[in-house]
C-alpha positions in Angstrom: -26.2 17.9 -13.7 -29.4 16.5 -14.6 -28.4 16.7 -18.0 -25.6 15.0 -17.8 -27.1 11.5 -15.8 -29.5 11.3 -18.5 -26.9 11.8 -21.0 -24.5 9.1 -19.3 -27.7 6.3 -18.4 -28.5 6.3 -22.4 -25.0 6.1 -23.3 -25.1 3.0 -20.8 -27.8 1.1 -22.3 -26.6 1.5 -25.9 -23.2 0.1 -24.9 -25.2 -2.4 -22.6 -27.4 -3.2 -25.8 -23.8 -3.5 -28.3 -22.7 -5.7 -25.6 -25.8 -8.5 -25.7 -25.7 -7.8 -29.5 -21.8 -8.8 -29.6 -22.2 -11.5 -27.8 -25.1 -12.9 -29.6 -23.7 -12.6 -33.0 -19.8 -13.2 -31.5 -20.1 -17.5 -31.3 -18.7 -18.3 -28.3 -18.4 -16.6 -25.1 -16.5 -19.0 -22.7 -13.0 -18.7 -23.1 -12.5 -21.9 -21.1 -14.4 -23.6 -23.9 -12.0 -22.5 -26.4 -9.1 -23.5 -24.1 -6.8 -27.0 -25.0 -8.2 -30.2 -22.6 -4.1 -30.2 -21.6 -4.1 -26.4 -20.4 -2.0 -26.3 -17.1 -2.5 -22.4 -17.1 -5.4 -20.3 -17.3 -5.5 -16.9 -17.3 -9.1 -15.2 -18.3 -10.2 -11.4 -18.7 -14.0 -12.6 -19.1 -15.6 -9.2 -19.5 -13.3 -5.8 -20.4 -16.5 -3.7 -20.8 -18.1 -4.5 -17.5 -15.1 -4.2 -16.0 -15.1 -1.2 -16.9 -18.1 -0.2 -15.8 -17.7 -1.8 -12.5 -14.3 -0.2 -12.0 -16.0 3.3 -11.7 -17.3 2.4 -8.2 -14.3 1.0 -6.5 -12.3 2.7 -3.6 -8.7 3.2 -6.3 -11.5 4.9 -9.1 -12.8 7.4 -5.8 -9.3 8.2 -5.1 -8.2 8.8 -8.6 -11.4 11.1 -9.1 -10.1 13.7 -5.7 -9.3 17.0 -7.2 -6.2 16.6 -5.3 -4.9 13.4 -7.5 -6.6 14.6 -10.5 -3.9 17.8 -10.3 -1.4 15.2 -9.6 -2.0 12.9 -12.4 -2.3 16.0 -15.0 1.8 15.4 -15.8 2.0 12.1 -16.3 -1.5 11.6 -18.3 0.0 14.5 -20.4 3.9 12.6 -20.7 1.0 9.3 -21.2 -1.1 11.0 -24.3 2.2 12.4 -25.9 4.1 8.9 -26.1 4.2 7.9 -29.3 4.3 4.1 -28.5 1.7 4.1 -26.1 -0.6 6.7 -28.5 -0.2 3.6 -31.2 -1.1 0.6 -29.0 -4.2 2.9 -27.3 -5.1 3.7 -31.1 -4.6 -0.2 -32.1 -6.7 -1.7 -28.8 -9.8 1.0 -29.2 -10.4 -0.3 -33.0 -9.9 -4.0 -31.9 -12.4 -3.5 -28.5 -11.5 -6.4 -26.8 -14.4 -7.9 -25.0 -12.9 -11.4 -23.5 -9.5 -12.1 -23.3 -7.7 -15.4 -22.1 -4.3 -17.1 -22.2 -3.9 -20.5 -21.7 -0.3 -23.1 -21.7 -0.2 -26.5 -22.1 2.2 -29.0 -19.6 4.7 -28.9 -22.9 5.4 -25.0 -22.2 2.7 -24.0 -25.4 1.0 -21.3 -25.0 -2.1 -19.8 -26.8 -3.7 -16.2 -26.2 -7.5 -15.8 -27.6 -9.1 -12.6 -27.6 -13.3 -11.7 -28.8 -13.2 -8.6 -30.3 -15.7 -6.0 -30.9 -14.1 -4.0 -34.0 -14.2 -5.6 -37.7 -11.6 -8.3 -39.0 -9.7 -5.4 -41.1 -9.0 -4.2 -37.1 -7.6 -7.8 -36.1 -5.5 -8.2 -39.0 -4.1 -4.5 -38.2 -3.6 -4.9 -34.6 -1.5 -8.5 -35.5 0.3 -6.9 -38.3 1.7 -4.0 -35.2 2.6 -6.9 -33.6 4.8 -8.8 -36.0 6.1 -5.2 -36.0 7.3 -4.8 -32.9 9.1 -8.3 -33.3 12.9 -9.1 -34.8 12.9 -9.9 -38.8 9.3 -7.8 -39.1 9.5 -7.4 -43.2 8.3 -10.8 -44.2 5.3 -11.8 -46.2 3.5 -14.1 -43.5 3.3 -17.4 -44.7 -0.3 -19.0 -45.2 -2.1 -22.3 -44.3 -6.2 -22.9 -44.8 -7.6 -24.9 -42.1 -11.2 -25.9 -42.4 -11.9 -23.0 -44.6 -9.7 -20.4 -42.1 -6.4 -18.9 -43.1 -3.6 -19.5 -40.6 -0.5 -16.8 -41.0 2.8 -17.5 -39.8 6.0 -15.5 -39.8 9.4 -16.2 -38.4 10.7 -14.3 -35.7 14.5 -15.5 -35.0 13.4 -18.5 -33.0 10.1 -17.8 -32.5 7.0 -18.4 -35.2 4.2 -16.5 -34.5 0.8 -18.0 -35.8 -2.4 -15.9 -36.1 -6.2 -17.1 -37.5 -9.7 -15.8 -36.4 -12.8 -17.5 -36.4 -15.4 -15.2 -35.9 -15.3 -12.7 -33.3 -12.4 -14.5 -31.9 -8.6 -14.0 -32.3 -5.7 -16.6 -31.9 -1.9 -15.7 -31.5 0.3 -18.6 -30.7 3.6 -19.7 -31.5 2.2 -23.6 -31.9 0.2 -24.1 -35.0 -1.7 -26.9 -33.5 -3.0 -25.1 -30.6 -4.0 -22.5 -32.8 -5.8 -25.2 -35.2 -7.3 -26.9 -31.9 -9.1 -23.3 -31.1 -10.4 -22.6 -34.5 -12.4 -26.0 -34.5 -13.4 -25.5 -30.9 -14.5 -21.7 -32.3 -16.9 -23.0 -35.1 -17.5 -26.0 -34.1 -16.5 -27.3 -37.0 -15.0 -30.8 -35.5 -15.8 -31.7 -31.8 -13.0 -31.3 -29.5 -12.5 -31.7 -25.8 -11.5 -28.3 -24.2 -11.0 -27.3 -20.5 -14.6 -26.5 -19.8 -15.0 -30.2 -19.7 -12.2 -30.9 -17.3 -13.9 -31.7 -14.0 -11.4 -30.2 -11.6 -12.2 -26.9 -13.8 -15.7 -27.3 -12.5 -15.2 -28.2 -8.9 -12.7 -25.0 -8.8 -14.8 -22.6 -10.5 -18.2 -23.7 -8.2 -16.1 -22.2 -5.2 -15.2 -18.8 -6.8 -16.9 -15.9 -7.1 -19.6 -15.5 -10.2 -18.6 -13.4 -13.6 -15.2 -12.1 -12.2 -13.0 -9.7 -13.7 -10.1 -11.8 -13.8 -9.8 -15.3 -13.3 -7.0 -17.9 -13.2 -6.8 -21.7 -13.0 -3.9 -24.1 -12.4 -2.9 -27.7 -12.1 0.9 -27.9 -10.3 0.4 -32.1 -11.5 0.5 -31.0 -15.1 3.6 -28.4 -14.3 5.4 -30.3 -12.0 8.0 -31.3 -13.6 8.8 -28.2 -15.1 8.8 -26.5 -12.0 11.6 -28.6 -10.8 13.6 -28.5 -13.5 13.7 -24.6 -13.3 14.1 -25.0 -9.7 17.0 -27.1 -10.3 18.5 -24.4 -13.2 18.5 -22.1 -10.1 20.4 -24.1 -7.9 17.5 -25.0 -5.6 17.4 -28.6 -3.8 13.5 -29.6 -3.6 12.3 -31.0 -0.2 10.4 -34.5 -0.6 7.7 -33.1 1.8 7.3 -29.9 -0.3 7.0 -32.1 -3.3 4.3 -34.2 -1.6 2.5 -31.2 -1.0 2.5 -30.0 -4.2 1.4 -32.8 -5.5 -1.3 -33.1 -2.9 -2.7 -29.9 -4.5 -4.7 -31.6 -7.6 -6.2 -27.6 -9.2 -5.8 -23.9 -8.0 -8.3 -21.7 -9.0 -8.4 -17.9 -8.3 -10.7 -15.3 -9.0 -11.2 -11.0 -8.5 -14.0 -9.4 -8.4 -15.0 -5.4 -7.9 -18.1 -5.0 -5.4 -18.9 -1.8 -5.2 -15.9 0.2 -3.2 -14.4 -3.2 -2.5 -11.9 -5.4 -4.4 -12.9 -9.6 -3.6 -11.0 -12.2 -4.5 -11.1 -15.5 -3.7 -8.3 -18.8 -4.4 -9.2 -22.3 -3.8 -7.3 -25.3 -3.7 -8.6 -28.5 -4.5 -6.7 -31.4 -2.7 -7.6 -34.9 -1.3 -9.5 -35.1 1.8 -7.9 -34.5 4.8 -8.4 -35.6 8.4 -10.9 -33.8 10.7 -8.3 -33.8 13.5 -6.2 -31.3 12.0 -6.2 -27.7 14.3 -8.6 -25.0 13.8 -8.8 -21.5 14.4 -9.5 -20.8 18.4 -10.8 -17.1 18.4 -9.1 -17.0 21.5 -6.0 -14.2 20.4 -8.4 -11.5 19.9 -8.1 -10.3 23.7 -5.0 -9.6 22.8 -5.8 -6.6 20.1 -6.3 -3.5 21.4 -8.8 -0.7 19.8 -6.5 0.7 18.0 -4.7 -2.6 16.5 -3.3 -1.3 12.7 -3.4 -5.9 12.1 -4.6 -8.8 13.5 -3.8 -12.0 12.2 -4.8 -15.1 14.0 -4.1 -18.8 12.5 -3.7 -22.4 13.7 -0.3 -23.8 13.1 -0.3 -28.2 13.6 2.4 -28.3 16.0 2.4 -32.1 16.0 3.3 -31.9 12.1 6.9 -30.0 13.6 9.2 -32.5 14.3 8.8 -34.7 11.1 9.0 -31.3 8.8 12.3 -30.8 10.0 13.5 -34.0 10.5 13.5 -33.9 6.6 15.0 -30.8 6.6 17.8 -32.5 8.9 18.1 -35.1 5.6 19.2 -32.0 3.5 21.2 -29.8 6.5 22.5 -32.7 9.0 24.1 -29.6 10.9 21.0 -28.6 12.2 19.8 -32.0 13.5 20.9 -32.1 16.9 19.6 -28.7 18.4 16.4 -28.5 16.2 14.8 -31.7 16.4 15.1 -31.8 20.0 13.5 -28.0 20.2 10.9 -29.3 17.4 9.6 -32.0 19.6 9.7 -30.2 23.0 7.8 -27.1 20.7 5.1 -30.0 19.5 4.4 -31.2 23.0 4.3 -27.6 24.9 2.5 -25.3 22.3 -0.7 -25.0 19.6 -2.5 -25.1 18.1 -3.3 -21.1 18.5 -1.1 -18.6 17.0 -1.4 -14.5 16.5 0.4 -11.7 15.2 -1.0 -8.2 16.3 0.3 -4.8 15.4 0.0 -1.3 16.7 1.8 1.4 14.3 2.1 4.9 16.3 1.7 8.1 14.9 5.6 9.0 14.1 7.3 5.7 14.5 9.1 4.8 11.0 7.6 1.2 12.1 5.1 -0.8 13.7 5.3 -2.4 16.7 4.9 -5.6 16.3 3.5 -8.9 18.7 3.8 -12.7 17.9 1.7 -14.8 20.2 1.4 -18.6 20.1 -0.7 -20.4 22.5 0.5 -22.9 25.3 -0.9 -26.1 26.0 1.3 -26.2 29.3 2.2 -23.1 30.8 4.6 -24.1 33.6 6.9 -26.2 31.0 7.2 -23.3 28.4 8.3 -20.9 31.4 11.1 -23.8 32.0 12.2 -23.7 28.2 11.8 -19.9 28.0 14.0 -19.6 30.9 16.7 -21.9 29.1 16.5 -20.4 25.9 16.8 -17.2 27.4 19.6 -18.3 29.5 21.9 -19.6 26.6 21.5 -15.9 24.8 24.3 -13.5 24.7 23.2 -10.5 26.9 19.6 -11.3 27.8 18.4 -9.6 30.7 15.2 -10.7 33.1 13.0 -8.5 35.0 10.1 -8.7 36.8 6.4 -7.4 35.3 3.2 -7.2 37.3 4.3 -11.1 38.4 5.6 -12.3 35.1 8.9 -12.6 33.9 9.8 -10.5 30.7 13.2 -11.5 29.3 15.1 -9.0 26.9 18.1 -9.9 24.1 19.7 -7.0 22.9 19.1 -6.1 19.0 20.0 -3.8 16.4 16.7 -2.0 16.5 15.2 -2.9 19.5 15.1 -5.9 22.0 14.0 -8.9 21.2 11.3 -9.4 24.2 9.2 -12.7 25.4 7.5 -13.4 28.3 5.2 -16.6 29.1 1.6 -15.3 30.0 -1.4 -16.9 31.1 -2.3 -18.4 28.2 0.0 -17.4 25.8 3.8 -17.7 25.2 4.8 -13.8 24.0 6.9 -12.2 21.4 8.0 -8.9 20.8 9.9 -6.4 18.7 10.4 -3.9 22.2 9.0 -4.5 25.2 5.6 -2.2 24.8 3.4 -4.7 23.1 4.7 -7.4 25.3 3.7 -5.9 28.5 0.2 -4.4 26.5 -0.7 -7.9 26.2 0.1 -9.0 29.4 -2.3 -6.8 30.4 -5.1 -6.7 27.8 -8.0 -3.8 27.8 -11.4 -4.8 28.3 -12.1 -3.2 24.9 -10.6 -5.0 22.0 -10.6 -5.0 18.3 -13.6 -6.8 17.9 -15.7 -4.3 19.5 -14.7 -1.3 17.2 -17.1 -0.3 14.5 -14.8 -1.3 11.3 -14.4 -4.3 12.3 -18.2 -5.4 12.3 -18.3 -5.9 8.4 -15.2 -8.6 9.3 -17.1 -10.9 11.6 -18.8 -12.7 9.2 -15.3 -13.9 7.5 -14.0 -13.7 10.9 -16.8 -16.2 12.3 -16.8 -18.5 9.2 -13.1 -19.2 9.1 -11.3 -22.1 10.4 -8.5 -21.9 9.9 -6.8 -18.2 9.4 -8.1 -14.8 9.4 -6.2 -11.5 9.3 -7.6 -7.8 9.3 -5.5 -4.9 8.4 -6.8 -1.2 8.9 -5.6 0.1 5.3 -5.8 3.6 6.7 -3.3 3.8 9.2 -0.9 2.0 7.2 -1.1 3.5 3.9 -0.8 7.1 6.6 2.2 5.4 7.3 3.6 4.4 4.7 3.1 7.7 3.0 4.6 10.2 5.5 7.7 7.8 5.4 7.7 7.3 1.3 7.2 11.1 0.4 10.5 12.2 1.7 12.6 9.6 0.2 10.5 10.3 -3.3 11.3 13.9 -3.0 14.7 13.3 -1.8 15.0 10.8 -5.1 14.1 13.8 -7.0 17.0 16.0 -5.7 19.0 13.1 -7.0 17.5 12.7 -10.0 16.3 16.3 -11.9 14.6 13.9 -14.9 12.4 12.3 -12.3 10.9 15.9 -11.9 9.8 15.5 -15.6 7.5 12.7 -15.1 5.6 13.7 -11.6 5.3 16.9 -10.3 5.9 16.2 -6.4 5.0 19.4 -5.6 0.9 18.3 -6.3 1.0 15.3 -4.2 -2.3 15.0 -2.6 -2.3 14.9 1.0 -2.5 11.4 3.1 -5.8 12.0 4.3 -7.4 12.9 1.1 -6.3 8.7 -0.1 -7.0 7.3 3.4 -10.6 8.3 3.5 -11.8 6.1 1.0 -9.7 3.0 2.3 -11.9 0.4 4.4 -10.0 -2.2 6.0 -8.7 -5.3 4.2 -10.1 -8.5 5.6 -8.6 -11.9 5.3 -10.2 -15.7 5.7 -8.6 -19.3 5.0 -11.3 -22.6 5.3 -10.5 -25.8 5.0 -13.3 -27.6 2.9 -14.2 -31.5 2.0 -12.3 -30.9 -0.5 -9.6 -28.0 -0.3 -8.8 -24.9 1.2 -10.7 -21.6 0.4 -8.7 -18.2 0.8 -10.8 -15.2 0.4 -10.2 -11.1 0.9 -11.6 -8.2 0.3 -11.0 -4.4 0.9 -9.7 -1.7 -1.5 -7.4 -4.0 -2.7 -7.2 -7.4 -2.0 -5.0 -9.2 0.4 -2.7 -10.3 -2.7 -2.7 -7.1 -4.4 -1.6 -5.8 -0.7 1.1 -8.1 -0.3 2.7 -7.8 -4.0 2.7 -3.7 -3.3 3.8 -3.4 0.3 7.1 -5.7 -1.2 7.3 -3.7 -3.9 7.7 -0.3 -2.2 10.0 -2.0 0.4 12.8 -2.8 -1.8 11.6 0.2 -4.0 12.6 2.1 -0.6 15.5 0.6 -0.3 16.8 1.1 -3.6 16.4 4.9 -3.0 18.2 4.8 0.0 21.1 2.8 -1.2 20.9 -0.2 1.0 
């Protein structure tokens, strides 16, 4: 074993050592700097190698190396390593070594992808050739330009030209030529030119992300605005003025991810005017509501006085709805805020969690008076007394829809169990478990949202309800047996054990809003797969 550490540190620092030598002899390093002034999207890979290494350390890399999901993996690696296709591109990106990779588009709907690249030009020029390949019309002599003493190759593609130069260690693909001419004088320097590094609101972004991330985007809606709309348009979709206004309020959003350690960060800001100091903040008063063994808490402030003009414009574009919702809207603005929760409790065998909306009253005795109207006007409510308070029930398909006005909080829930827990809340609550200690600094710092999920029980979940619809697929479809071997999947415990809880925080700034998250996965990366396997789920089961 010794042996072996030895063998791996040296093999470390002579990558380590090619890495500073690369970069040295490579130009330069800053994709942003090689990006047009006009870029309204920016996507950067800034380091593939330390990602790399970093990536060993992380909670997914721990999972993947369990014997269990090492057996598991075995068939489709194998199907993986015995594609031709992917064998080719594998083959095509190990000669290349990518080392920095970006993409960035201009308002115009130009795009232009760069790539620094650790293998010799004869590897470029193959890895582009593959390319033009894999394209329609691919047996063409590419046609050449020289600019500045650098060969530009184009070849037609249908409608599309591809354009390809290097300067350097750096690789261009676009299908403008000017963008591609624009980053082979920003490469050698060979003419000044303005690039993104110099725009400002690149700078005031990028000062609020996390340093030397593995991924990092940037984005100005201004710039894209109008395209936006047009394809929203093309859709069929009838733009709000006050969702305009806030999209053009938004001047840059920036977004980073970062591996630390086990964890996954990432961090979005967006830069906007200032706003007023008088707009709600976070309360920290919701957490009495979240037992021990809360699977999520998420508490946020919601501006109820912003309410009634927000649908009032929607009342512009649906006048239907204008005579019962504005009236609600104001009373809502007047009665309740800015405090709002959402806490969850997932038992052991339920196909779902239960689940608990609580939003905050600012007068008590008036939201007991709309409650009881509301509540009146519904088809089949019931009312019953609990402990002193009145809990009103409306049937449902799954379960009834339960509310009750509490001391402090008007309450809303999916059954009546997590209702009547928070009516009468334990001593003991979330904050006071061990897993939740590494959360209070976000917890403490935010102002304006936080949310903390406990990754374990809901991947647990999640699990013993996904593996018998995957094996039930598989009973469907024999050729699904061909590519996993269900029989090997590792157990739920053997995953949850490396899976800390993901932690949430939104702050408004001076200048903008920071969201941040961390855990195993971050809060995006948590979002994009839980709706992912839903409707994957329900695809499988025909709905």
């Amino acid at each position: 074993m010794k042996k072996i550490l030895i063998g791996l540190a040296v093999a470390a620092v002579f990558v380590l050592v090619g890495v500073v030598m690369f970069k040295r002899s490579g130009g330069e390093s800053r994709a942003a700097a090689l990006a047009p002034a006009d870029t309204a999207l920016f996507v950067n890979i800034p380091d593939v190698p330390r990602t790399g290494f970093r990536w060993i350390s992380t909670a997914l890399a721990q999972i993947a190396a369990e014997p269990e999901m090492q057996a598991f993996l075995q068939l489709p690696l194998k199907n993986l390593k015995e594609s031709a296709e992917a064998s080719e591109v594998t083959g095509a990106l190990v000669n290349l070594k990518p080392g920095n990779i970006f993409f960035a588009a201009t308002p115009d709907a130009r795009a232009l992808l760069g790539f620094q690249f650790w293998g010799n030009r004869k590897d470029f020029d193959n890895a582009i050739s593959r390319l033009r390949a894999k394209l329609p019309n691919p047996a063409q002599t590419p046609a050449s330009e020289s600019h500045n003493g650098l060969e530009i190759l184009s070849t037609q593609h249908g409608d599309l030209t591809l354009h390809s130069a290097a300067s350097g260690r750096w690789g261009f693909l676009s299908t403008s030529a000017d963008l591609v001419k624009g980053a082979l004088d920003r490469a050698s320097a060979s003419t000044p030119a303005d690039s993104l590094q110099s725009n400002p609101r690149f700078a005031k972004v990028l000062a609020r992300l996390p340093a030397d991330p593995e991924l990092l985007f940037f984005f100005e809606p201004e710039k894209a605005l109008d395209s936006l709309l047009e394809a929203g348009r093309t859709m069929g979709a009838r733009p709000i003025p006050s969702q305009i206004e806030e999209l053009k309020s938004a001047e840059a959003v920036g977004g980073a991810l970062k591996f630390d350690g086990g964890l996954q960060r990432d961090a979005i800001y967006i830069l906007r005017a200032s706003r007023e100091d008088t707009l709600p903040q976070l309360t920290r008063e919701a957490i009495a509501l979240a037992p021990k063994d809360a699977t999520a808490f998420c508490e946020f402030s919601l501006n109820f006085a912003a309410i009634p003009d927000f649908v009032k414009s929607l009342a512009a574009e649906y006048p239907s709805l204008a005579p019962m919702a504005i009236p609600l809207a104001e009373a809502a603005a007047q009665t309740y805020g800015p405090g709002c929760a959402v806490v969850a409790n997932w038992p052991d065998g339920s196909l779902f969690p239960e689940a608990l909306l609580a939003i905050s009253a600012k007068d008590p005795a008036t939201s007991r008076d709309l409650l009881a109207q509301l509540a009146g006007n519904a088809r089949g409510a019931a009312r019953r007394d609990f402990q002193g308070t009145v809990i009103y029930e409306i049937p449902s398909p799954t379960a009834p829809l339960t509310f009750a006005q509490g001391e402090k909080f008007l309450l809303a829930g999916l059954g009546s169990a997590p209702v009547e827990r928070a009516l009468v809340p334990s001593p003991a609550t979330l904050r006071d478990t061990p897993d939740f200690k590494d959360a209070l600094t976000a917890y403490n710092t935010a102002n304006e949202a936080f949310c903390y999920i406990d990754t374990r029980t809901v991947f647990t979940r999640v699990y013993q309800s996904l593996v018998p619809v995957l094996r039930f697929s598989a009973a469907l479809m024999p050729g699904l047996n061909k590519q996993i071997d269900l029989a090997k999947l590792p157990k739920a415990e053997v995953i949850a054990q490396h899976l800390p809880p993901i932690v949430f925080s939104q702050s408004r700034t001076t200048e903008g809003t920071l969201l941040e998250s961390s855990g195993p996965i971050s809060m995006t990366q948590f979002l994009l797969l839980g709706s992912t396997t839903f409707f994957a789920s329900q695809q499988s089961l025909g709905w």
